[in-house]
C-alpha positions, 0 to 999 in steps of 0.5 A: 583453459582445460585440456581435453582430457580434462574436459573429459574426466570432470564430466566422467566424474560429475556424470555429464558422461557415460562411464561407458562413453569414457571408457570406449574414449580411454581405450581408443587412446595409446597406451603412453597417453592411457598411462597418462590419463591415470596419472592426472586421475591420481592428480584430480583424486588428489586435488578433490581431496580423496580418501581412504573411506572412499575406496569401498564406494569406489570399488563398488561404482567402478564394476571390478572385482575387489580382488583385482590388482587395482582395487587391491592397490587402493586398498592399501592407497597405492596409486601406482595403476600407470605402472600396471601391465596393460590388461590392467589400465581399463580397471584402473580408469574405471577406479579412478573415476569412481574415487575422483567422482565420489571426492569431487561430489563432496567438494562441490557440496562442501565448498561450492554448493553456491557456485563457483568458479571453477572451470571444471565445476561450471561444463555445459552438459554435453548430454544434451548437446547435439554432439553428446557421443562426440570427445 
């Protein structure tokens, strides 16, 4: 069973959600559990077997600057954004995503092109549900 969070974030990635959905979601969150959305992000990045070649996209997807603190950081494969002052935690997610998605694509297409059993890689479509705009 997936937390909801994590219901969340797979559909983020997997573009069942709006970025613009996700991020309105994210900051309607507390800062503690904001920080700790980064920090499963880092997780799943981790888990969908993220790499440094991927960082370029995710800039690019994420919409921020390369010269902002985020990007930076993951330049140098620092994922350190749950430490970041507050001002910074929007661009982190939306980094974050872009990695997690752009690795996640790739494991999907590598390793469960024929189906799986994933829980994550198996979520209805909530773009087409009567309840899209609902977390």
């Amino acid at each position: 069973m997936l937390y909801a969070h994590e219901v969340v974030l797979n559909e983020l990635a997997q573009g069942l959600r709006l970025m613009a959905q996700g991020v309105e979601w994210f900051e309607g969150l507390s800062e503690d559990d904001r920080r700790k959305v980064l920090h499963a992000l880092v997780l799943f990045c981790g888990q969908a077997d993220a790499c440094k070649d991927d960082v370029p996209e995710s800039i690019a997807r994420s919409d921020i600057r390369p010269t902002h603190t985020p990007a930076v950081m993951l330049t140098k494969w620092r994922f350190g954004m749950a430490e970041l002052p507050a001002c910074e935690l929007t661009k982190s997610f939306r980094l974050l995503v872009a990695l997690f998605s752009i690795a996640d694509t790739r494991r999907r297409a590598l390793h469960c092109a024929d189906g799986c059993g994933h829980e994550w890689h198996n979520l209805p479509d909530p773009l087409r549900g009567c309840n899209s705009g609902d977390f």
